[in-house]
NUNUKOL-65549 format. One line per 10 residues: number of its first residue (from 1); for each residue x, y, z of N, C-alpha, C. Coordinates in steps of 0.001 Angstrom, whole numbers. Example, Ala and Ser with C-alpha at 12.3 -4.5 7.8 and 13.67 -1.06 7.14 Angstrom:
<rs>
1	13190/-5690/7800/12300/-4500/7800/13200/-3300/7800 | 12850/-2250/7080/13670/-1060/7140/12900/30/7870
</rs>
This chain:
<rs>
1	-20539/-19241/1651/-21433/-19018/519/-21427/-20252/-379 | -23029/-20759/-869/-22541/-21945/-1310/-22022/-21556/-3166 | -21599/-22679/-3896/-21378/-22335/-5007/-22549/-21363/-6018 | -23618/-22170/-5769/-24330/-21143/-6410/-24911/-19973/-6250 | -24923/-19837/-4460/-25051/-18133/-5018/-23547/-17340/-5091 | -22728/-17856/-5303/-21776/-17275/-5557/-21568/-17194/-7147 | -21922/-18335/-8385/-22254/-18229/-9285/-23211/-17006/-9083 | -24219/-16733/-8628/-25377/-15823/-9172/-24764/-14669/-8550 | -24106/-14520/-8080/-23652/-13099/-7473/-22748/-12869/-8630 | -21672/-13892/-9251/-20656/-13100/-10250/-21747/-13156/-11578
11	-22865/-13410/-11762/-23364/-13324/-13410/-24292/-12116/-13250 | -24648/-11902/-11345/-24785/-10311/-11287/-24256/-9195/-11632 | -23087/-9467/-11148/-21798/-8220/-11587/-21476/-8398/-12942 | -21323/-9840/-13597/-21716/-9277/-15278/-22471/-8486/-16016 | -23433/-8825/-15413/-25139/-7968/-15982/-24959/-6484/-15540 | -23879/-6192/-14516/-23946/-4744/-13897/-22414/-4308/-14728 | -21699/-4758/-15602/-20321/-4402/-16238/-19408/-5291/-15483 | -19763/-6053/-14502/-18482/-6020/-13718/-17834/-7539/-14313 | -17518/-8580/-13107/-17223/-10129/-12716/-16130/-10143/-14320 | -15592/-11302/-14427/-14751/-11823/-15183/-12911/-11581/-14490
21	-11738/-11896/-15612/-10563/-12290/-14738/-10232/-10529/-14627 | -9164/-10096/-13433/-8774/-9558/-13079/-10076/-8290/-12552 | -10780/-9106/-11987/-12190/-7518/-11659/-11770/-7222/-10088 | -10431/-7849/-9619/-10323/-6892/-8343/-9098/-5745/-8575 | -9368/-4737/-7872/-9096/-3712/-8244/-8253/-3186/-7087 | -8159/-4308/-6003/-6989/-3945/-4935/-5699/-4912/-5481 | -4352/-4038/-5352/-3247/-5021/-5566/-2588/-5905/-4113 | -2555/-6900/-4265/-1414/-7621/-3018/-2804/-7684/-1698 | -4227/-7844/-2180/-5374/-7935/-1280/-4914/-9775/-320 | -4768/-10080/-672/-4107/-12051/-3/-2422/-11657/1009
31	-2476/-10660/825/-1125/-9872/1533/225/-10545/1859 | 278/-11266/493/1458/-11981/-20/3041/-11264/-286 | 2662/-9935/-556/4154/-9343/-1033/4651/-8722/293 | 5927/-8516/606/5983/-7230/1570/7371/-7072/1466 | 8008/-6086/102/8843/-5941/-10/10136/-5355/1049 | 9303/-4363/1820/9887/-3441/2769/10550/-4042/4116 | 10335/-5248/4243/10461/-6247/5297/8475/-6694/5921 | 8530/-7470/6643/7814/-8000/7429/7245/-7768/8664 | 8198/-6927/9220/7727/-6711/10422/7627/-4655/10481 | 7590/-4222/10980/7839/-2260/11643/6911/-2018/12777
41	7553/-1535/13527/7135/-1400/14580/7459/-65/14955 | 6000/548/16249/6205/2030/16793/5730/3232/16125 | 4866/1888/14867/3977/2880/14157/2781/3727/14984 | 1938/5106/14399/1604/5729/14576/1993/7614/14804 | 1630/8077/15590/2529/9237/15600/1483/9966/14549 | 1825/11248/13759/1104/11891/12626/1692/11660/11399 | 1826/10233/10703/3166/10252/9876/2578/9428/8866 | 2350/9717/7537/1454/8570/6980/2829/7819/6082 | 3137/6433/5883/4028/5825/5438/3473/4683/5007 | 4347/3682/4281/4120/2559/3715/5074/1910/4785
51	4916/739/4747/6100/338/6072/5985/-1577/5705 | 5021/-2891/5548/5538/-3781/5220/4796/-4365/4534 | 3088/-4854/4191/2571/-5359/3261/2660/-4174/1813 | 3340/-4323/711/3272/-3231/-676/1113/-3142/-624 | 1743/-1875/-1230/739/-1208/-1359/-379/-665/54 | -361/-1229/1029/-1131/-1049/2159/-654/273/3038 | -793/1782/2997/-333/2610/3509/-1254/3151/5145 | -249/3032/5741/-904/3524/7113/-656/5193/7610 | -1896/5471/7231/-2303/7135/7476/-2933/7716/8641 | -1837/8422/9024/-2175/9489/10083/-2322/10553/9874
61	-3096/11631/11394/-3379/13003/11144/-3579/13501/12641 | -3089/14403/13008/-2874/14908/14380/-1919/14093/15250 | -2018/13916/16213/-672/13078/16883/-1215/12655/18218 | -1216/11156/17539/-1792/10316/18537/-791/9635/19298 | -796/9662/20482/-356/8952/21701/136/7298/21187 | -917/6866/21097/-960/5442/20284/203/5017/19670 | 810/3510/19415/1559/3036/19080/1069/1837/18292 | 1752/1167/17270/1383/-348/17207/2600/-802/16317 | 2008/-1832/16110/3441/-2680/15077/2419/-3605/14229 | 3287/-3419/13004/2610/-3870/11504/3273/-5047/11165
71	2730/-6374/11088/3638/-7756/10588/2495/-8055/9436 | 3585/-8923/8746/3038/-9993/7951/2509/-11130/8413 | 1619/-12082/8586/1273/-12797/9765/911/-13833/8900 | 1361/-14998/9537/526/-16270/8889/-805/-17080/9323 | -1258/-15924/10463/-2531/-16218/10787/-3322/-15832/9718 | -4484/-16954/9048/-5341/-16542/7834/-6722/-17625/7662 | -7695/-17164/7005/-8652/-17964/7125/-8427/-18905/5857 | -9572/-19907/5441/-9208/-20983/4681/-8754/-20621/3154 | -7515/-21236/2746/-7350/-20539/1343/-7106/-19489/1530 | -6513/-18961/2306/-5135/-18021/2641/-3980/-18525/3571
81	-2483/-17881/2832/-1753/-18163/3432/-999/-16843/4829 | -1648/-15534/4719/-1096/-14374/5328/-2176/-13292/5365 | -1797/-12598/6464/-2636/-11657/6763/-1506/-10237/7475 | -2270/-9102/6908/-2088/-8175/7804/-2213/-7935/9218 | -1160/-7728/10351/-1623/-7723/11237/-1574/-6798/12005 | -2520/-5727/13029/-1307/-4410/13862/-1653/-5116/15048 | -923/-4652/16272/-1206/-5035/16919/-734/-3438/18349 | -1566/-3023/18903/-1072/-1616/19539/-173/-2581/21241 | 648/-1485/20821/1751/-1461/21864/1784/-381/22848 | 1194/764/22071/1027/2019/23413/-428/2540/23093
91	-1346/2108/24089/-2436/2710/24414/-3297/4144/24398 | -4201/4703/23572/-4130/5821/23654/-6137/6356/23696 | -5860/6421/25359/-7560/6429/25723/-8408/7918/25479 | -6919/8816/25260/-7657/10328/25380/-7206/10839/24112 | -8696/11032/23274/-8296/10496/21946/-8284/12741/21576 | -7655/12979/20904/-7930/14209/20495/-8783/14832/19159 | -9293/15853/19099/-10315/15686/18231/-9469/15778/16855 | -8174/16281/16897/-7690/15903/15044/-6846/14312/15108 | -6626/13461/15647/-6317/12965/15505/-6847/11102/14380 | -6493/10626/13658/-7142/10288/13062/-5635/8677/12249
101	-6399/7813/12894/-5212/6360/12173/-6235/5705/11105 | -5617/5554/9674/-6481/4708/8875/-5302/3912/8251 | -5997/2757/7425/-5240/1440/6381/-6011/1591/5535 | -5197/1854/4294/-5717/2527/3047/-5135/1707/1783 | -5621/1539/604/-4971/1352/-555/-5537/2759/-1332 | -4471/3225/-2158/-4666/4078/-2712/-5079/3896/-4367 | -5718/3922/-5067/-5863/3641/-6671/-5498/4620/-7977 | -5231/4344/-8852/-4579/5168/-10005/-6219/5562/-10280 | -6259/6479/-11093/-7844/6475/-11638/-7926/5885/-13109 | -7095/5312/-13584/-7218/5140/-14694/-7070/3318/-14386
111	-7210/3073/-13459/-7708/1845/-13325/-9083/1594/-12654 | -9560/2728/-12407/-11103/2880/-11933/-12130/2618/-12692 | -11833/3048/-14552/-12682/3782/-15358/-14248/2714/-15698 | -14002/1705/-15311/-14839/639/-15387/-16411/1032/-15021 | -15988/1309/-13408/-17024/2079/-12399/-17950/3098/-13232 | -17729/3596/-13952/-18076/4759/-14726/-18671/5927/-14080 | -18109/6146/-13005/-18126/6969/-11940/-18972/8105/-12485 | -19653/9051/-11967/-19866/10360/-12809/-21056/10361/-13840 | -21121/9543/-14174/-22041/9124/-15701/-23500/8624/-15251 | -24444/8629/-16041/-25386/8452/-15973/-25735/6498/-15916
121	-24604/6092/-16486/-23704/4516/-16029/-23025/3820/-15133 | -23170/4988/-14405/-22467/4511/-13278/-22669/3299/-12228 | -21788/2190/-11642/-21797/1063/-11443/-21633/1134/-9887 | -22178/301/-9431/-21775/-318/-7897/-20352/-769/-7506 | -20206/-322/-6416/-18791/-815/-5553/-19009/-2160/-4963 | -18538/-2803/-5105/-18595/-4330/-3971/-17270/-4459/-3275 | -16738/-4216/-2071/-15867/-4558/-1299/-16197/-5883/-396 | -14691/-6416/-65/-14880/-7453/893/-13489/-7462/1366 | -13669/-8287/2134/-12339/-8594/2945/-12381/-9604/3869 | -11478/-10149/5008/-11452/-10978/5978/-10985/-10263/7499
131	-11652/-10321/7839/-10711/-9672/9389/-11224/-10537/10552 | -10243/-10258/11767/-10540/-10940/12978/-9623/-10116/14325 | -9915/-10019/15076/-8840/-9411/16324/-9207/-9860/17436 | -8800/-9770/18640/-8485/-10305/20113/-9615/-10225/20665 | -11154/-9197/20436/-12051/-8917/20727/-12957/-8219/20112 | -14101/-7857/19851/-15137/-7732/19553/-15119/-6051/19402 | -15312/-5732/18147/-15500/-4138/18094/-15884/-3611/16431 | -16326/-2503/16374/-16665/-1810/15339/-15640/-653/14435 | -15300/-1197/13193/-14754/-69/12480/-15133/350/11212 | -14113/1290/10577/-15397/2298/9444/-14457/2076/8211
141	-15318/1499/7467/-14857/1463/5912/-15466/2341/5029 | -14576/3373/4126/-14886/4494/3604/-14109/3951/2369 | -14808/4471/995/-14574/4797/61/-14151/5942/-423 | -13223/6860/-811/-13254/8139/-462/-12383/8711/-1971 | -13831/9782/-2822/-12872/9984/-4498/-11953/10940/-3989 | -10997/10803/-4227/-9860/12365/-4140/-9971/13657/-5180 | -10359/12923/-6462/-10828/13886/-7740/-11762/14834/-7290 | -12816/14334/-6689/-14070/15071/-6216/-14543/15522/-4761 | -13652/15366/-3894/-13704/15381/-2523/-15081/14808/-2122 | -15357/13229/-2979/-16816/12677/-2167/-16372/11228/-1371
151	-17429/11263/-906/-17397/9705/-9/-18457/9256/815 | -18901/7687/652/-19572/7103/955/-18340/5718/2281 | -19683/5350/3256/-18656/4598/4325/-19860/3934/4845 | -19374/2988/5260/-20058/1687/6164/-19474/1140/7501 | -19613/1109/8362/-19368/339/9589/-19086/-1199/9131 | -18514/-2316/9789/-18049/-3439/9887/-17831/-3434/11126 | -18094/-5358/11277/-18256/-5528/12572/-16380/-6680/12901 | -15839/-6696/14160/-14376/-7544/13907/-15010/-8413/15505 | -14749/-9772/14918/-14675/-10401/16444/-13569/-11561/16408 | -13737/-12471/17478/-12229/-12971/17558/-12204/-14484/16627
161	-13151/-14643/15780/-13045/-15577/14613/-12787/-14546/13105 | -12091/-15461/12402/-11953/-15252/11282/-13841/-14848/10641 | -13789/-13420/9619/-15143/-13599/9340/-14784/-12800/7855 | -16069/-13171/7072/-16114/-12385/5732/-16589/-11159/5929 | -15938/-9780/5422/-17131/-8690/5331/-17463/-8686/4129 | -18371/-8162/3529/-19403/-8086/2316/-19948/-6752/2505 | -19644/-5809/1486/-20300/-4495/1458/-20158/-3897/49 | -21692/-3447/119/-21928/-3043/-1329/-22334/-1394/-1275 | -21313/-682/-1826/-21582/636/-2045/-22075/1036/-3258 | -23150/2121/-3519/-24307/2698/-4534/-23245/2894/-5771
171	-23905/3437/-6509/-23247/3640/-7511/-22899/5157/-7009 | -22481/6486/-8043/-22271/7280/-8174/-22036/8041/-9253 | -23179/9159/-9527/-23615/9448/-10907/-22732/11083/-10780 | -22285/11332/-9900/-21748/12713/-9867/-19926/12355/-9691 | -19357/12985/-10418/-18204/13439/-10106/-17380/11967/-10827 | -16590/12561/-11752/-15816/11524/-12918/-14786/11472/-12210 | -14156/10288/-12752/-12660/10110/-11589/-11582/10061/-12929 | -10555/10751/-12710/-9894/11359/-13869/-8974/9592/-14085 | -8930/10232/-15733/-8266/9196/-16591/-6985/8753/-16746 | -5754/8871/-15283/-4497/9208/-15313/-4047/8198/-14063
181	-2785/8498/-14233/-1739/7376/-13247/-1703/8027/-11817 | -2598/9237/-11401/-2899/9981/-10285/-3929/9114/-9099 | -3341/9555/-7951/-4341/8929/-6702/-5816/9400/-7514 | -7076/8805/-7624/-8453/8916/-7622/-9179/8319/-6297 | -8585/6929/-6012/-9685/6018/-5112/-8965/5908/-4016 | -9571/6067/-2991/-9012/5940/-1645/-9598/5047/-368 | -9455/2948/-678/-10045/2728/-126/-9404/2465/1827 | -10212/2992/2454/-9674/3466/3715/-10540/2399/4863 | -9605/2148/6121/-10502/1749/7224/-9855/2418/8289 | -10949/2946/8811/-10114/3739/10054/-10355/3263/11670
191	-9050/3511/11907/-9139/2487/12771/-9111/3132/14420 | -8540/4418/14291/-8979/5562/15160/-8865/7165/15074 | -10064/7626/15660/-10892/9235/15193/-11161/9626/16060 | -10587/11116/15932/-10936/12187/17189/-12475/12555/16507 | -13111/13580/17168/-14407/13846/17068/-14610/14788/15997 | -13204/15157/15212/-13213/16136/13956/-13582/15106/12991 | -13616/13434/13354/-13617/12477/12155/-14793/11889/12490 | -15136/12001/13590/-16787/10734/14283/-17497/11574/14413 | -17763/13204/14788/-18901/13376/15634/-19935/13505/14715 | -20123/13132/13465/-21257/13635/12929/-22068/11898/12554
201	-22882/12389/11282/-23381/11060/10503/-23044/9905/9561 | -22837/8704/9560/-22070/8224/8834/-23067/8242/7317 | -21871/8724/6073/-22826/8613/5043/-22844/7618/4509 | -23965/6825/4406/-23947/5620/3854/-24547/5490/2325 | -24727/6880/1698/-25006/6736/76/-23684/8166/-181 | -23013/8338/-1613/-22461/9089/-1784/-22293/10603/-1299 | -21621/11213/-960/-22073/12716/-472/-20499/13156/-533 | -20339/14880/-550/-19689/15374/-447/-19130/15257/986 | -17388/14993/748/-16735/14940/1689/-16760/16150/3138 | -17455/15267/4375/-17826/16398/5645/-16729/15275/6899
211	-15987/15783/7203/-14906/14806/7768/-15412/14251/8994 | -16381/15132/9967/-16971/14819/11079/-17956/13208/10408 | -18144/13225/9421/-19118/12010/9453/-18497/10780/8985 | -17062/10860/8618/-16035/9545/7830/-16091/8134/8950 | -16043/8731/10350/-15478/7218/11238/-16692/7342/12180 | -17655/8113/11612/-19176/7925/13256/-19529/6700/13496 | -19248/6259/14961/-19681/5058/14915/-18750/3930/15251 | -17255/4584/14778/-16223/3654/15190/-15824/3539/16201 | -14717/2077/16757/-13919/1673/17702/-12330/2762/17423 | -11657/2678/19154/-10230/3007/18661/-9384/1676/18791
221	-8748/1547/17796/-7751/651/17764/-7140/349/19030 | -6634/2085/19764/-5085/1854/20889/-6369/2230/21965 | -7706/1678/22315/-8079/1920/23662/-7464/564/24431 | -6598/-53/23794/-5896/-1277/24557/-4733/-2255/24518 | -4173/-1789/25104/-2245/-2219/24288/-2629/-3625/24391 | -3592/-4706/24279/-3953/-6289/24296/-4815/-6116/22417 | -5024/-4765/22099/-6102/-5006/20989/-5095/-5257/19592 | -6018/-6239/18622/-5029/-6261/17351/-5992/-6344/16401 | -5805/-6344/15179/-6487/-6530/13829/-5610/-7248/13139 | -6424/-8012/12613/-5892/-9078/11236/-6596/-8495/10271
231	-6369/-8770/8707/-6986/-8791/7594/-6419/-8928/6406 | -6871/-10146/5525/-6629/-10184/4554/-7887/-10358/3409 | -7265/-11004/1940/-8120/-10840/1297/-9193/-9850/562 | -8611/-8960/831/-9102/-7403/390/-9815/-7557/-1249 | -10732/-7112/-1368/-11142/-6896/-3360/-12279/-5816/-2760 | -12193/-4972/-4337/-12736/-4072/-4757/-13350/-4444/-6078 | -14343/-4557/-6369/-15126/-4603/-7389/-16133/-3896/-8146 | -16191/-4187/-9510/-17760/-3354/-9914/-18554/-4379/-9895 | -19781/-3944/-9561/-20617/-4618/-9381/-21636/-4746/-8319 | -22845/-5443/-7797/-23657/-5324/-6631/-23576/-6503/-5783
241	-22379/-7192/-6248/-21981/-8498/-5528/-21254/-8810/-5443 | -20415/-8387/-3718/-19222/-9124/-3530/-18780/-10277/-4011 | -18041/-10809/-4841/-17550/-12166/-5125/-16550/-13087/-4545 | -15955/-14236/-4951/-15150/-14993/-4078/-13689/-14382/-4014 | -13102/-14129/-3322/-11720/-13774/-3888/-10968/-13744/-4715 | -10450/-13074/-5811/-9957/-13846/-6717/-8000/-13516/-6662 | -7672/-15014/-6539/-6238/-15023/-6053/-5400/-15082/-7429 | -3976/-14873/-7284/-3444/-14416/-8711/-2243/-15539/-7982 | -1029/-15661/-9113/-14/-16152/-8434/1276/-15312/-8152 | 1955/-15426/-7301/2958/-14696/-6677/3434/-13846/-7260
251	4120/-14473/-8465/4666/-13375/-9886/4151/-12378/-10340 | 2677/-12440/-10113/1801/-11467/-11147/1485/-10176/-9878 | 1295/-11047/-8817/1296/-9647/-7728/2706/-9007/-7600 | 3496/-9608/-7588/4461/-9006/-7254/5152/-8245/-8159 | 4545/-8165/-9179/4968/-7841/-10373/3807/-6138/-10680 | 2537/-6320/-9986/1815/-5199/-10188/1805/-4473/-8719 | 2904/-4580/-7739/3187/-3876/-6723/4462/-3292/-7138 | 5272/-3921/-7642/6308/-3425/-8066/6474/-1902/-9408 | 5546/-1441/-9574/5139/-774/-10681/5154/679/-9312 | 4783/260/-8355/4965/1404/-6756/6214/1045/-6273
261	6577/248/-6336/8174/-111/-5477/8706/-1118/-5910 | 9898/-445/-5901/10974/-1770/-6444/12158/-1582/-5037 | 12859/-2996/-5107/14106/-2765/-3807/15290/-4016/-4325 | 16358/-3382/-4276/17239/-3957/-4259/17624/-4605/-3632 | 17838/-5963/-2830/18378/-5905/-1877/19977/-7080/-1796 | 21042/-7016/-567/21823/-7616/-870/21585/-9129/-357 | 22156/-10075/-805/21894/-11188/-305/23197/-11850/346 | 24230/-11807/33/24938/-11336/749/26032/-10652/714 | 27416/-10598/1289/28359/-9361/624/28721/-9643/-393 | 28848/-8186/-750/29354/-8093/-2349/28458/-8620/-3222
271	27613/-8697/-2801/26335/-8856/-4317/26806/-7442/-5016 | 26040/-7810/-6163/26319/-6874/-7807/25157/-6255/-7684 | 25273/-4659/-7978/24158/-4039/-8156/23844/-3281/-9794 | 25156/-2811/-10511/24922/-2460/-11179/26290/-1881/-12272 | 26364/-1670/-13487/27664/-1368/-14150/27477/219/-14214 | 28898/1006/-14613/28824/2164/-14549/30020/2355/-14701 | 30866/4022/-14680/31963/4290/-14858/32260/4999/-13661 | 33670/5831/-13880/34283/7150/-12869/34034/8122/-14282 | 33277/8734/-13618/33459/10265/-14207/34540/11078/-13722 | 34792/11135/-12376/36367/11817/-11857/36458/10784/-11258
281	37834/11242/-10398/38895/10275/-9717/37905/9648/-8567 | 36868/10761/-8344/36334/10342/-6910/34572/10400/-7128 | 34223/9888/-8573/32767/9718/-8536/32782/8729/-9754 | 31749/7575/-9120/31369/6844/-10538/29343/7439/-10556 | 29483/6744/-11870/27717/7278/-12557/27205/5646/-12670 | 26542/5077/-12675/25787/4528/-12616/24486/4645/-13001 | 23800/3308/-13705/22953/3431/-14168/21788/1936/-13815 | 20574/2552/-13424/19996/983/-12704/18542/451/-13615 | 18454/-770/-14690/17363/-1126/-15275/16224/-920/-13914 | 15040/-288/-14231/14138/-1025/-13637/12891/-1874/-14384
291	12512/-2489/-13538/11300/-3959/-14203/10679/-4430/-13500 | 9551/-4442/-13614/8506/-3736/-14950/8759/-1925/-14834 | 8304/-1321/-15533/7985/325/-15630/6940/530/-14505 | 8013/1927/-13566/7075/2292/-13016/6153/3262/-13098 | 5055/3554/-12042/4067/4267/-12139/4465/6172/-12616 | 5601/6540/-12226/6174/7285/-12266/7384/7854/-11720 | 8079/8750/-12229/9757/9025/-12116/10138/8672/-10202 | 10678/7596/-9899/11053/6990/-8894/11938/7971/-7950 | 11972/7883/-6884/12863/8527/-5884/13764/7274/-5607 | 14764/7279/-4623/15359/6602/-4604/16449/6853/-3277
301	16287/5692/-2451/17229/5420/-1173/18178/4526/-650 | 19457/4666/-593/20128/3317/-188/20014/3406/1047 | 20252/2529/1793/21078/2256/3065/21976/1011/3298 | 22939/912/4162/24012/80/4411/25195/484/3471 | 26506/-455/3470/27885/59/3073/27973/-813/1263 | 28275/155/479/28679/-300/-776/30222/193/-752 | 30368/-571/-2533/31674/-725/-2718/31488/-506/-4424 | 32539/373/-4780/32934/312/-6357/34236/-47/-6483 | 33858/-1031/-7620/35402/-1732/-8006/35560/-1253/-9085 | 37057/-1023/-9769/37455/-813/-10959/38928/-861/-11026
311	39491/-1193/-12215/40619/-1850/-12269/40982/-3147/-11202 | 39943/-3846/-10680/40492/-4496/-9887/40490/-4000/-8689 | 39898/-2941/-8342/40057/-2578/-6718/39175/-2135/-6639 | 38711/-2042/-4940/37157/-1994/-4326/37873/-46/-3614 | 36874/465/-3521/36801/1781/-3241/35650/2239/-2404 | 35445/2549/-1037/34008/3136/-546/33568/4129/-982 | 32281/3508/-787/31078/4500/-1701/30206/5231/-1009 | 29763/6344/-1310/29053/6847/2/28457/8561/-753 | 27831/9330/145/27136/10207/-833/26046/10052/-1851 | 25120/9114/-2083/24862/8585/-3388/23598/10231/-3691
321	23510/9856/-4936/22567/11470/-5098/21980/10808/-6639 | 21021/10990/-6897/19997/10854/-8073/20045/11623/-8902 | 21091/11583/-9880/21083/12172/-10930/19612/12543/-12211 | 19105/11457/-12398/18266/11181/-13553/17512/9956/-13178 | 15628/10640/-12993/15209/9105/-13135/14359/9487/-14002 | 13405/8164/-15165/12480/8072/-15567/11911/6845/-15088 | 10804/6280/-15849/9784/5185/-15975/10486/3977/-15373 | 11761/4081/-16246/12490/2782/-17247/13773/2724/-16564 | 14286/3642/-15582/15892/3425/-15085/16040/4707/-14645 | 17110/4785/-13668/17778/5747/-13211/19336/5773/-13272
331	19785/6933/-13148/20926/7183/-13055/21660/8441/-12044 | 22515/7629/-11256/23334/8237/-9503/24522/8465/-10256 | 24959/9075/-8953/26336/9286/-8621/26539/8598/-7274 | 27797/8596/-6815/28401/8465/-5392/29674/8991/-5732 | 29893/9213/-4395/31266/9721/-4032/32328/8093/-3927 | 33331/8645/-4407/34731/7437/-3606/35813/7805/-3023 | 36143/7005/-2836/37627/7450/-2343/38840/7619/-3567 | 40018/7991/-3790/40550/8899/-4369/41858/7585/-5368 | 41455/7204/-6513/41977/6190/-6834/42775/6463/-8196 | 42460/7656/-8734/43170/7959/-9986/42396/7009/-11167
341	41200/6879/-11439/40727/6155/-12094/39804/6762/-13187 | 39758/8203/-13294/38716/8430/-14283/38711/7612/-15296 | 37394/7578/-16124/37051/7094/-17469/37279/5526/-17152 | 37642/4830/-16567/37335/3328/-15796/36043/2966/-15878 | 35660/1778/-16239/34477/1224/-16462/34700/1042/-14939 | 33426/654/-14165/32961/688/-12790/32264/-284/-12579 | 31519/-839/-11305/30385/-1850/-11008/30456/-1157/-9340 | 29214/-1640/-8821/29014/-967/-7454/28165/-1869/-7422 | 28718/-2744/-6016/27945/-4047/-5106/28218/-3499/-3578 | 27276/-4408/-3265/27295/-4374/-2028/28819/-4370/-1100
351	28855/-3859/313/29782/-3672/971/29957/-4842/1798 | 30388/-5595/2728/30532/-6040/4059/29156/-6526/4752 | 28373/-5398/4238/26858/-5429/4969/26122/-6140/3775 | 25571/-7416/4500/24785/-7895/3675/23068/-7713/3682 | 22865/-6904/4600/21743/-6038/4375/21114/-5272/3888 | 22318/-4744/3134/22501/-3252/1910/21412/-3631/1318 | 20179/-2346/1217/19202/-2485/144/19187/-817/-420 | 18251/-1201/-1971/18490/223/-2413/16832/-133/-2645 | 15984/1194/-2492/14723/1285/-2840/14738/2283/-3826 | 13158/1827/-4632/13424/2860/-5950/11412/2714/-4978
361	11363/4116/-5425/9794/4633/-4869/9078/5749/-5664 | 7737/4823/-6152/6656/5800/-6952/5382/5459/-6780 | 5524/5204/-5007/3549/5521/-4425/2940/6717/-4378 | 1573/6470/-4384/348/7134/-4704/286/7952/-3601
</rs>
């Protein structure tokens, strides 16, 4: 696109509410963060999870045969450094009619409100993205409100060059998308559909959610353990004109993914995780800042071997259980071993294993 109609496309989306700094509305779209690790593999199954680019959740439904594996990839087009990549590992030609694989970002609605969804103001969607895979095929990009059970979707085309998609969805004068830190926007690509998800019409202006018409029209991902998808560069916009990407720097994404996930991790043994006491001989309490505030009251998982020291001596830790979380911090327990230490100020680092990570989790 040359500069100027790319100028005239963003003084479009002005004139329509939209264009100026921060008007994309996907987080970690340049697929720079991936807290969870980099690679997971053996995805699929009926299991919807987050697994390695933040924020990018891969959703299932019925139980597909199919397999693939999710990397961070440094294959990317110009002015990118990474891309999403799957790539299927187990083939799955006999597709069943509930079965159903999509790549989704999910949205707060109270970062929607722009759109003015519902209203007699209501604004245009502009999506884009980058994709490319091993061969030539068709998949379905859906917009989909959760508030209102509606949705509008478009076909896209993937071949084995890097390419721009550009798609502009209508506005939508029915159905308000609520004002809260709750899933509202659900932008989805699906990547394979039994005939409970394809056999009907694809809607290509707003309509009440009819599931037969979400993926009509689409490719399956696993008709070929050789097939893969790339994609980066993801934005969501208001407006009637896709615009250029707009890239942030590392800190600031990683900083508005982290508001969904935070992770501890060790770097190596005996890293420091956090101060705390013994409440009895055989439990300390602990208490963990988190930063920035998250989206809401966090769950929370360790894995690998810790250690609490006090008075000078290391004690295994194990049992851990979530006492108290809010926004702003949580507070555990663990079990120890039997040291005669109540009322001891405490610290709990890592064990031996320098892999030890602790996740704190509040996705959509």
């Amino acid at each position: 696109m040359s500069k100027a109609a790319e100028l005239a496309n963003l003084i479009g989306n002005i004139n329509a509410g939209g264009g100026g700094v921060n008007r994309n509305l996907i987080i970690n779209g340049a697929m720079n963060v991936a807290q969870r690790g980099t690679s997971s593999t053996g995805l699929g199954g009926n299991a919807d999870s987050y697994h390695t680019m933040d924020r990018f959740k891969l959703g299932a439904e019925g139980t597909t045969a199919g397999r693939l594996t999710m990397t961070q990839d440094s294959s990317a087009p110009s002015g990118f450094a990474n891309s999403l990549k799957l790539a299927c590992t187990t083939a799955d030609t006999s597709i069943g009619a509930a079965e159903l694989v999509v790549l989704a970002q999910i949205i707060e609605g109270q970062n929607l409100q722009a759109f003015a969804k519902g209203t007699s103001s209501a604004k245009p969607f502009a999506v884009s993205f980058y994709v490319k895979g091993n061969a030539n095929a068709t998949y379905v990009c859906e917009l989909f409100d959760g508030d209102n059970s509606r949705h509008v979707c478009s076909t896209f085309s993937v071949t084995t060059d890097w390419t721009r998609v550009e798609i502009t969805f209508p506005a939508d004068t029915t159905g308000a998308l609520d004002d809260d830190n709750a899933a509202s926007l659900y932008l989805q690509i699906f990547l394979h559909a039994g005939s409970n998800f394809s056999s009907g019409t694809l809607p290509a202006t707003w309509a009440s959610k009819t599931n037969a018409n979400r993926a009509a029209g689409g490719d399956s991902f696993f008709d070929s353990t050789s097939r893969t998808f790339f994609i980066t560069g993801v934005q969501l916009e208001v407006g009637q004109n896709p615009t250029e990407f707009e890239h942030q720097k590392f800190s600031q994404t990683l900083q508005q993914c982290e508001r969904y996930y935070q992770r501890w991790q060790a770097g190596q043994t005996y890293d420091y995780v956090c101060n705390g006491s013994m409440s009895t001989d055989t439990r300390f309490i602990g208490m963990y800042q988190l930063s920035p505030d998250m989206r809401d009251d966090p769950t929370m998982n360790f894995d690998g071997t810790f250690k609490v020291n006090a008075q000078n001596g290391d004690m295994n830790a194990s049992n851990f259980t979530l006492n108290r979380a809010t926004k702003m911090n949580v507070a555990f327990f663990c079990d120890t071993t039997d040291a005669d230490r109540v009322g001891n100020g405490a610290l709990l680092r890592a064990g031996s294993d320098a892999d030890a990570f602790i996740e704190f989790i509040s996705e959509l």
